[in-house]
N, C-alpha and C positions, 0 to 999 in steps of 0.2 A: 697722744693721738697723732697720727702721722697724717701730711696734708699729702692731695696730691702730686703736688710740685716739688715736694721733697726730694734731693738726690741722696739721699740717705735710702732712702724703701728700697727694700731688697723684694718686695711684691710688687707684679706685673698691673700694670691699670688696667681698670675694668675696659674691654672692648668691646661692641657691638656685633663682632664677629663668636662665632662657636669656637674654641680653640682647635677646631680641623680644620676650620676658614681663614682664621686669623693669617696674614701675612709676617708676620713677628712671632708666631705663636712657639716654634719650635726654636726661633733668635733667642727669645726671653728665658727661654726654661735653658738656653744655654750660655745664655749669659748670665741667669742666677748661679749654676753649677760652676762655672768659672769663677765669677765674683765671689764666690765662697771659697776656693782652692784658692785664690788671691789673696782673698782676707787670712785666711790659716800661714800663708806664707809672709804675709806682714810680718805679722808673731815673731815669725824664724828671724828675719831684715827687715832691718829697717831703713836698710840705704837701696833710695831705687836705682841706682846705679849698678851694684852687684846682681841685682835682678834680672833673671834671663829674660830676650825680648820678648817671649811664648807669654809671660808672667806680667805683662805690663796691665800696669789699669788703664781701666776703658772707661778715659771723661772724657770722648764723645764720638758722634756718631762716624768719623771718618775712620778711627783706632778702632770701632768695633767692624767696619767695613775691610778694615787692612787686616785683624786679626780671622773675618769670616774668607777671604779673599787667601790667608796661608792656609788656615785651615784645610781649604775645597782644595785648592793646590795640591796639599799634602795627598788628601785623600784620592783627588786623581791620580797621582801618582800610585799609591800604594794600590789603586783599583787597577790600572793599567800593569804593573807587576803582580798581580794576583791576578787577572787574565790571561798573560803573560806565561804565569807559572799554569796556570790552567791548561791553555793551549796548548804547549812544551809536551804537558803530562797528556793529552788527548792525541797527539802527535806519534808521542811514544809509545801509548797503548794499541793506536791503530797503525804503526808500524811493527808492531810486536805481533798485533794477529794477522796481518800481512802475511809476515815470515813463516806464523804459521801455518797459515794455507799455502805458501807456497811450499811451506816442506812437505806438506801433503800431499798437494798435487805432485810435486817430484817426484814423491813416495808411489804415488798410484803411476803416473807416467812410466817408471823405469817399471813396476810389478807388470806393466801392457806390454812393456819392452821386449820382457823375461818370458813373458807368456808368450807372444807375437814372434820368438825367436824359437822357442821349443817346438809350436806350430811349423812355422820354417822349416826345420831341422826333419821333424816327422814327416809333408808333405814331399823334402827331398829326397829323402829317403824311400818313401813309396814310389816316386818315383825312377829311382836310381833301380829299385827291386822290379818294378814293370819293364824299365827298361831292359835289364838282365832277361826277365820273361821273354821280352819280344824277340830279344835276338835269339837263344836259344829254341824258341818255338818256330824263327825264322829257319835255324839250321838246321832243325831237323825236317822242318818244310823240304828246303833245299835239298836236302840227301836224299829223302823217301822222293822226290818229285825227280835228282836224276838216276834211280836205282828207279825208279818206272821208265824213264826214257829209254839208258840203256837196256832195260826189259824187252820195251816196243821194238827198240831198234834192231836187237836180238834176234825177238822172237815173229813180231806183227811183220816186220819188213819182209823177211826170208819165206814167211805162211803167204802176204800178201803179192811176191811177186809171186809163187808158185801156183798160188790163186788167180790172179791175172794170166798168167801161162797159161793154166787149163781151159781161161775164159777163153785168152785166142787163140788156142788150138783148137776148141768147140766150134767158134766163127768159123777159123779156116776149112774144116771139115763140113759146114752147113754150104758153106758159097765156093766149095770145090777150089781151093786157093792153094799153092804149096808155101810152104818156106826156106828161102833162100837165103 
């Protein structure tokens, strides 16, 4: 039978805590796990000197303090490089769909370009053709409007003075007038 005081017991002492309460509770269960990898390496050495410092026995609470103290150590590190790599890789996925929306929008950009350009090109063009219209529509304006002046000039002027003659030889002949 084992007493309590024993450092031999590789069993945890009874505590008044629930072992989700216990302060030591998750110490214990790994420093049994340990203490047993310890002890199987006895077996292998038996010179503590060859024994790596990860490997040392823990007779007492400062060596279990120094051994939980590399442990957390360790583990921060390895938590902080698995963050690290996490981050890296979250970095890289959201610069990878970056690029994708950017090649997209480039993609649609230049298609508004292409479109916005052949727009362009049609409207110039309608307009380039109106413009042709106007002028054409202007010179034939132009010719039929002096092919009527010449007309008038031709014909109205020569009728109109002869017309005006006969008005004032009509007057002259009413109010007894000669012409001189």
């Amino acid at each position: 039978m084992k007493t309590r005081g024993s450092r031999k017991s590789t069993e945890p002492m009874a505590s008044p805590f629930s072992p989700k309460e216990s302060p030591t509770a998750g110490v214990l269960d790994n420093r049994s796990l340990f203490m047993n990898g310890i002890s199987s390496n006895k077996k292998r050495t038996s010179d503590p000197s060859t024994m790596s410092p990860s490997r040392k026995t823990l007779t007492s609470v400062s060596d279990l303090k120094d051994l939980l103290s590399s442990r957390l150590d360790d583990l921060r590190r390895n938590l902080i490089d698995r963050s690290h790599t996490e981050i890296l890789k979250d970095v890289e996925a959201s610069d990878s769909r970056l690029h994708k929306r950017l090649k997209i929008q480039i993609k649609a950009s230049q298609q508004v370009m292409d479109e916005t350009e052949k727009e362009y090109k049609k409207i110039n063009e309608r307009i380039s053709e109106t413009q042709e219209a106007i002028k054409v529509s202007y010179a034939e304006f132009m010719s039929e409007a002096q092919i009527a002046a010449s007309r008038v000039c031709k014909t109205s002027i020569t009728e109109l003075s002869k017309s005006f003659e006969r008005e004032i030889d009509g007057l002259r002949k009413r109010f007894g007038t000669s012409a001189t």
